[in-house]
C-alpha positions in Angstrom: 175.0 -2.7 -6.9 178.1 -4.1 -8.3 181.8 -2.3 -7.5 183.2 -1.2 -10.7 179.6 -0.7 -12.1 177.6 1.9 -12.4 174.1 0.3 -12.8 171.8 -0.7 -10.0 169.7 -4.0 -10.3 166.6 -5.0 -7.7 166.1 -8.3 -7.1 162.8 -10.0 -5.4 162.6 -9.7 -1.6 162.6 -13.5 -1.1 166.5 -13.5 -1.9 166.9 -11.1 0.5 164.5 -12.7 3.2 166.8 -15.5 4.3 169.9 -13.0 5.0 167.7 -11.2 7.6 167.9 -14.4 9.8 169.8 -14.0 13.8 173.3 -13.9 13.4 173.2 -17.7 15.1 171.1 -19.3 12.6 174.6 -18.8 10.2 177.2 -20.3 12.6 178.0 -23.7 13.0 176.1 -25.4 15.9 178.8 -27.9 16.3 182.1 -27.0 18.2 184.5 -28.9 16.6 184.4 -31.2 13.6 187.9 -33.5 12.2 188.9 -32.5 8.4 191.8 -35.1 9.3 191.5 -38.6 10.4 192.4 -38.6 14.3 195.4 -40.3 15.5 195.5 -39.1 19.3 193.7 -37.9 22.1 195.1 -36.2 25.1 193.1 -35.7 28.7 193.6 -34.2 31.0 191.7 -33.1 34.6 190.8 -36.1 36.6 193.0 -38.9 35.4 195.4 -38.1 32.7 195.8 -40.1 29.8 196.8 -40.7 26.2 195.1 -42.7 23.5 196.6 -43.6 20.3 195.5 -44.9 17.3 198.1 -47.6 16.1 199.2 -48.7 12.7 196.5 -51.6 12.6 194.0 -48.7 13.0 193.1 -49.6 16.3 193.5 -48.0 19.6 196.0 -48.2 22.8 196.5 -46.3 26.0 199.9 -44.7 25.9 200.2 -45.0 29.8 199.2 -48.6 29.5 199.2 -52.0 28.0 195.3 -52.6 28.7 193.2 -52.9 25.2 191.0 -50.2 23.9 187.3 -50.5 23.4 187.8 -49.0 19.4 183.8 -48.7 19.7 184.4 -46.4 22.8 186.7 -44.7 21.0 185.2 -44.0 18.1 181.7 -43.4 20.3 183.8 -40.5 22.1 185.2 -38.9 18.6 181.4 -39.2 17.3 180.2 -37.8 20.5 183.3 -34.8 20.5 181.7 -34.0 16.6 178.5 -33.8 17.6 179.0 -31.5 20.7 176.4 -29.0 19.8 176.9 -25.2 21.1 174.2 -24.2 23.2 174.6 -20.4 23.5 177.3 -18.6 22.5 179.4 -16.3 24.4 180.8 -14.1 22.1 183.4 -11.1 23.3 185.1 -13.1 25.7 188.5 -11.9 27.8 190.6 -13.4 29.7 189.1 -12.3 32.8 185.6 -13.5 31.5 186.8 -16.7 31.8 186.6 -17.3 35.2 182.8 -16.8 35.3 182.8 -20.5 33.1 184.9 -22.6 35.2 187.5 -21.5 32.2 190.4 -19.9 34.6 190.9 -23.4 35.9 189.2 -25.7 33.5 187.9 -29.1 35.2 189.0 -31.1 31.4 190.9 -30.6 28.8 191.1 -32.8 25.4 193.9 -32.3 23.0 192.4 -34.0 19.6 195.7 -34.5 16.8 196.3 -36.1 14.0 199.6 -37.2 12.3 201.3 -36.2 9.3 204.2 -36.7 7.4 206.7 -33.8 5.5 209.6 -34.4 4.8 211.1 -34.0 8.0 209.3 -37.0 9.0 205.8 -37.5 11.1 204.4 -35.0 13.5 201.4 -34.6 15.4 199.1 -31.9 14.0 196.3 -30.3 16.7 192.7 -30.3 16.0 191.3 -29.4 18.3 192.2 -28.0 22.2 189.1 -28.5 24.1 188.8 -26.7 27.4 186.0 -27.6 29.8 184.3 -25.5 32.8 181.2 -25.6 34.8 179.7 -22.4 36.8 176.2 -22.9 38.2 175.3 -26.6 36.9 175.9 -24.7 33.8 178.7 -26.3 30.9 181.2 -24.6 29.0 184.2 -25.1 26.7 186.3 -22.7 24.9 188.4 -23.6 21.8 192.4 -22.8 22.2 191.9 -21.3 18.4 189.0 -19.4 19.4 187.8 -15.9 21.7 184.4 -17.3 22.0 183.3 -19.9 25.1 180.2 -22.2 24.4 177.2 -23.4 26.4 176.9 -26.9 26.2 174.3 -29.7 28.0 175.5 -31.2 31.1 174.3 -34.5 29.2 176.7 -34.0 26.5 179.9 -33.1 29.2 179.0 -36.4 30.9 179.6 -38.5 28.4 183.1 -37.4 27.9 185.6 -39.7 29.7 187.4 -38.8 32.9 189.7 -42.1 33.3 191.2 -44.8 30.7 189.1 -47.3 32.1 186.4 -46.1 30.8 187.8 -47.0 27.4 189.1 -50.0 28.1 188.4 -53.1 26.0 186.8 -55.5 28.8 187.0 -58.5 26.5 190.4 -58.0 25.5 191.3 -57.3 29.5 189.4 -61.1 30.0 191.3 -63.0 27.3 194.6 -61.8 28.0 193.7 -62.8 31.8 192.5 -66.2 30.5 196.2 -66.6 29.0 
């Protein structure tokens, strides 16, 4: 039915059939995908640091003049898009949040991008990533979002916990060479 009508129409069953799917099968299995190119990332737990994409659209470590791997980098923000949601934990408080590693999270990855208004550039955030563990079990909770999300160890593990991991080795052996 309509608002505003009066009549009532049917419709074949099949229309109806994939509505009557688990809530799940309708959300987005990914955590976090960019709408905006991505200009920084921010970590934190373990070693901090700060990677920056630079005006010849490749990367550098804020903290440090060592050259970026751009492949790493742009492996990471693949591998940050692709972060697929496990299980949902919907209904979440703050209190919950200890029972994921959440109270205290063991990483944290601040994803922004840049913009210009006319006040000048600033850094728009993404994304706010926190990470916990309970168990052997993953987790990470949105800053923009109630719910915390199951995720595979394999997926945490790939997420860097030191610049060096990032680090362009051939760049590192030429500028030694010099």
């Amino acid at each position: 039915r309509r608002l505003g009508f009066g009549t009532v129409v049917t419709v074949p069953n099949d229309f109806l059939e994939l509505w009557r799917a688990p809530l799940n099968q309708f959300r987005d299995p990914r955590v976090v995908s960019f709408a905006r190119p991505v200009d920084q990332l921010e970590f934190t737990g373990g070693e901090p640091f700060t990677v920056q994409r630079t005006p010849s659209n490749s990367w550098r470590l804020v903290q440090s003049p060592l050259p970026v791997d751009a492949g790493s980098v742009n492996d990471l923000l693949a591998s940050l898009g692709n972060l697929a949601i496990e299980q949902f934990k919907d209904s979440i408080t703050d209190a919950d949040l200890q029972r994921y590693g959440l109270a205290a999270p063991i990483r944290q990855i601040v994803v922004s991008s840049v913009v210009t208004n006319g006040g000048g550039p600033s850094n728009v955030v993404l994304a706010a990533l926190s990470f916990g563990t309970t168990n052997g079990e993953y987790f990470v909770r949105r800053a923009d979002e109630k719910p915390v999300y199951a995720i595979r160890a394999a997926d945490f593990q790939k997420l860097p916990t030191a610049s060096w991991q990032l680090r362009d080795d051939v760049g590192e052996r030429i500028a030694q060479e010099e």
